[in-house]
N, C-alpha and C positions, 0 to 999 in steps of 0.2 A: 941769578943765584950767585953770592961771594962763593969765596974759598971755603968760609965755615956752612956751606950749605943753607942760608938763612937765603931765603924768597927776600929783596930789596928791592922799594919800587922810591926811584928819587921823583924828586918835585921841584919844580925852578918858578919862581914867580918875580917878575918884573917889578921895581920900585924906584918914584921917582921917574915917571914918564922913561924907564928902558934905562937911566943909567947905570942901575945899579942891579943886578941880576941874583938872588939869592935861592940855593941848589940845597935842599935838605933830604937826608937819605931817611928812611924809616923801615925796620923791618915791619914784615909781613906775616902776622899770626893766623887770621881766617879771613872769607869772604860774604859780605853777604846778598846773595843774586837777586833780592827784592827789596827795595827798601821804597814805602811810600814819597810819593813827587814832592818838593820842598813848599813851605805854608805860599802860594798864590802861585806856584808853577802851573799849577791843574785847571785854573781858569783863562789859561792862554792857546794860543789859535796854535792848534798842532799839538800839542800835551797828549793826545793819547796814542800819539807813536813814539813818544820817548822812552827811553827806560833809563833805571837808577838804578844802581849799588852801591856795596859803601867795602874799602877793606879795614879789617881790623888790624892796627899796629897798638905795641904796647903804650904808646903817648893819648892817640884816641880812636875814632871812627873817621874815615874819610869819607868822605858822599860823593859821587862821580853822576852825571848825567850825560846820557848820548843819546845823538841823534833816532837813534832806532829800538826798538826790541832787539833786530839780528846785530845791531853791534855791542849791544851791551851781551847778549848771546854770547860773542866772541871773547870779550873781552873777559866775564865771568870765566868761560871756558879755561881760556889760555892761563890764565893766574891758577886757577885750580886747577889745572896739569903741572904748572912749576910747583904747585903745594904737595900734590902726589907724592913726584918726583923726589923731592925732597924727601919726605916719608921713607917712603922704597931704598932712596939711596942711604939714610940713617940706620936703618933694620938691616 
């Protein structure tokens, strides 16, 4: 959470085999704690201990995949408590 209260979740993605390291911030508007497996994820050895969500920032949808139900559980969790929080401390 910044100073202005906005939930921010940055993102770093590697380019150029690691030379080149590129960090973009996105605010965090909702969550969503189900989002169907990506087109041929479902037919792969272990898919149905995975779980998906996606957060909504103003730019798009992000889609996240984790190894488990209980961490995507966590993961869902911990963001919607920073969303809460946010809320509560605005009011």
């Amino acid at each position: 959470m910044n100073s202005n209260l906005q939930v921010i979740i940055k993102m770093r993605s590697a380019h150029m085999a690691g030379t080149f390291i590129k960090t973009k911030k996105f605010v965090v508007l909702d969550i969503c704690s189900e989002i169907p497996a990506w087109a041929g994820r479902e037919v792969e050895e272990g898919s149905h201990r995975r779980g998906y969500f996606g957060i909504k920032t103003v730019e798009r949808m992000i889609e996240f995949e984790c190894r488990s139900k209980y961490e995507q559980h966590k993961w869902v969790q911990g963001i919607t408590e920073m969303l809460n929080r946010r809320h509560t401390m605005k009011n």
